[in-house]
N, C-alpha and C positions, 0 to 999 in steps of 0.2 A: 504494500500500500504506500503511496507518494504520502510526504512528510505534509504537515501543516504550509509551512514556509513553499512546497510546491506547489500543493491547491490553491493558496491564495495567487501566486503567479499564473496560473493559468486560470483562473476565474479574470484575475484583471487582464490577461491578454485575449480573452474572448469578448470581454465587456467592453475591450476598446475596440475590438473587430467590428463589434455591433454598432456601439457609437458614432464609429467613422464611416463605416461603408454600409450597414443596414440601416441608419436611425429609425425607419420606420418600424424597428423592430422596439426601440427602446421601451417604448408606450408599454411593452408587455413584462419587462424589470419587474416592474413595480407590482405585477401579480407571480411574478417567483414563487418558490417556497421559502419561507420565510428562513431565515438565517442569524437574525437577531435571538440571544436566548432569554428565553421569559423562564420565571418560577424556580422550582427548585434546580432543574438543571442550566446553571447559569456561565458555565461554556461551550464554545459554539467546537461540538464535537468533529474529529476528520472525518465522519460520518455524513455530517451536518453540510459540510464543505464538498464530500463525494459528489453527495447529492444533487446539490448546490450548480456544481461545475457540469454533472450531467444533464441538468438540466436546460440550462444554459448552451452547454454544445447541442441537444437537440433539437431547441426553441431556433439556432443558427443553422441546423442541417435540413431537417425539415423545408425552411425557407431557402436555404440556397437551390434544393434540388425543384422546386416549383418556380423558383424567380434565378435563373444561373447566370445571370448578367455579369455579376462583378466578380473578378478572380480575385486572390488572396495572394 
């Protein structure tokens, strides 16, 4: 499993993929899974981040393979 310090790198170099070249994708960030931790569990577990970063590379593959305009 990729360390903390690597899921956060590759969450932020997907979020800037989106930002730059989909923004029309960004609108949809903001209904993510949430990643902020509430309650008793009050660190955002590699789990949390796995998640996180998959779901993110999906919300980006999904749209490229229907909108294949822009290359990377």
């Amino acid at each position: 499993m990729k360390s903390e310090k690597e899921l956060n790198s590759d969450i932020l170099r997907i979020s800037m993929i989106i930002l730059e070249k989909y923004p029309e994708l960004s609108e949809y960030l903001a209904e993510m899974p949430v990643t902020i931790p509430s309650g008793n569990d009050e660190k955002i577990s590699l789990n949390h981040l796995k998640s996180y970063y998959e779901s993110l590379n999906s919300l980006l593959n999904k749209y490229k393979l229907k909108h294949p305009k822009i290359e990377e």
